[in-house]
C-alpha positions as CSV (number, residue, x, y, z in Angstrom):
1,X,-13.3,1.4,17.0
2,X,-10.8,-0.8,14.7
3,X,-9.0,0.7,11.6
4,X,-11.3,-2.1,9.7
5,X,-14.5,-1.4,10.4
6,X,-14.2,2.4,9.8
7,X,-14.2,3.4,6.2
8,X,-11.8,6.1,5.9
9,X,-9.3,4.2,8.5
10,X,-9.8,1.2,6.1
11,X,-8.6,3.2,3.4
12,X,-5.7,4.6,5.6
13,X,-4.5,1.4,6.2
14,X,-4.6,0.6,2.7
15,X,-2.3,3.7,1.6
16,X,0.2,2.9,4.5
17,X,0.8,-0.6,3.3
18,X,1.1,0.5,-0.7
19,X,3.5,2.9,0.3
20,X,5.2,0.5,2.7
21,X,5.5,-2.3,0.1
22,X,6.7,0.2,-2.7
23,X,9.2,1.4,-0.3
24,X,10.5,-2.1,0.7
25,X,10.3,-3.9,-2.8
26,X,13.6,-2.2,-4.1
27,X,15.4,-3.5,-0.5
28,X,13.2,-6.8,-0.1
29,X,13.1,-8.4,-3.8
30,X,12.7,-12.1,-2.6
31,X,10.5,-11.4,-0.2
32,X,7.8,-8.8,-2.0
33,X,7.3,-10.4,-5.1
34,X,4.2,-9.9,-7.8
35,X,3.7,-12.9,-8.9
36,X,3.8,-15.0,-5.8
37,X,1.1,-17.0,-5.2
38,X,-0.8,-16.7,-1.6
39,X,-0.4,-14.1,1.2
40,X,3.1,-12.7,0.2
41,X,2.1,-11.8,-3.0
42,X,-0.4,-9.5,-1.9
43,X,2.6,-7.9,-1.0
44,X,3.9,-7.5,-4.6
45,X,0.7,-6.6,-6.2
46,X,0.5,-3.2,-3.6
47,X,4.4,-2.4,-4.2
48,X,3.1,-2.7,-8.0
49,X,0.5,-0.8,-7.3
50,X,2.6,1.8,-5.5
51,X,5.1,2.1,-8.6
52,X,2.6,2.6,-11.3
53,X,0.2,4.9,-9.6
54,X,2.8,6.9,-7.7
55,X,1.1,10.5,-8.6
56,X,-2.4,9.0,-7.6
57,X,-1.0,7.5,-4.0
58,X,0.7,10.7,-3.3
59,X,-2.1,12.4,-3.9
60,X,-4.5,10.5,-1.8
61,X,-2.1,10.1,1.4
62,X,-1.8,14.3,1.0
63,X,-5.6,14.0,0.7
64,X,-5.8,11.7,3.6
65,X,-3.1,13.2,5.7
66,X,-5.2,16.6,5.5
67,X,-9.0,15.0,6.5
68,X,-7.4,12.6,9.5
């Protein structure tokens, strides 16, 4: 079964890519930016994401890594 049809693997996929995109916005600036418009700035609003809720994603990718 695919990642996106599966709840939990849904929310996997969503932790990976926050943590990606945080990871990469220091090293990608141009490219991960918040306030683009359109597909790429989906990209800035995770690595956003990622920065300000840093204890919270931790938490839930321990959480996740633990029940996968």
């Amino acid at each position: 079964m695919s990642a996106v049809f599966d709840f939990q693997g849904l929310l996997v996929v969503v932790l990976l890519m926050i943590c990606t995109c945080s990871y990469l916005r220091p090293r990608l600036g141009n490219f991960i930016h918040p306030k683009a418009s359109g597909f790429l700035g989906v990209f800035g609003r995770f690595a956003v994401i990622g920065d300000r809720l840093s204890p919270f994603v931790s938490g839930a990718c321990v959480t996740m890594a633990m029940t996968t």
